[in-house]
N, C-alpha and C positions, 0 to 999 in steps of 0.2 A: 341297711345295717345288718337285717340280720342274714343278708346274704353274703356280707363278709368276713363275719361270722362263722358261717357254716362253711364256709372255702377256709378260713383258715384253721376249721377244725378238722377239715379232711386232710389238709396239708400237714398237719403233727401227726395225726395217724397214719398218714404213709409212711412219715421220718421214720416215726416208733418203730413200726411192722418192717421197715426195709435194715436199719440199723444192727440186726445182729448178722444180717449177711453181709452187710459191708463190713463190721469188725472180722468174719471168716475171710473173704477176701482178700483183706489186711494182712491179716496174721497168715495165709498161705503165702502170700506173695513175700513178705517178709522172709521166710524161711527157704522157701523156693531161690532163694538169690543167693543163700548161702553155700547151697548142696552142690557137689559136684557135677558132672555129667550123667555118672550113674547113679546116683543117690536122687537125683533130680527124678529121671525116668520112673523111679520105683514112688516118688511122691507123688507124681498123676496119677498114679493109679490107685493111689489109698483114699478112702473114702471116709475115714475117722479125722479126728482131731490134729490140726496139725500138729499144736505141740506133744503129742502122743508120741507123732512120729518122730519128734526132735529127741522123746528122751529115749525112744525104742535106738534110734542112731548111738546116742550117748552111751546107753549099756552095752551096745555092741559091740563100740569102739573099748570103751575101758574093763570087757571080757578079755580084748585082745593086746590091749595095750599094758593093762595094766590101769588101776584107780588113778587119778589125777592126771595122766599122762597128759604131755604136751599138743601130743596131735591129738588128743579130742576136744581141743578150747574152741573149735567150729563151731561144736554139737553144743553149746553151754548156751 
């Protein structure tokens, strides 16, 4: 008993401990499928937060576009 017990207390600490790199994962791959060809290459190489990178995209499109504009509804 209390060896299944302890098997299955090591098995929620792995979940626990693995669990914020699978939501990272997630959330790159997510975003990763949206970005262009070039916008794509420049996201491998970033090393922060993906959605960082979504709103650095964002402000850079609607420096250029203009606030609200239609072609930045990708970056949103």
């Amino acid at each position: 008993m209390i060896r299944i017990l302890g098997t299955v207390a090591a098995l929620a600490l792995i979940i626990i401990m693995a669990f914020p790199f699978a939501r990272d994962a997630y959330h790159r791959y997510e975003i990763a499928k949206r970005l262009d060809s070039r916008d794509r290459v420049a996201f491998e190489n970033w090393a922060g937060d993906p959605r960082l990178f979504l709103r650095s995209l964002l402000e850079r499109c609607e420096l250029t576009n203009g606030p609200g504009s239609p072609a930045c509804d990708s970056y949103r």
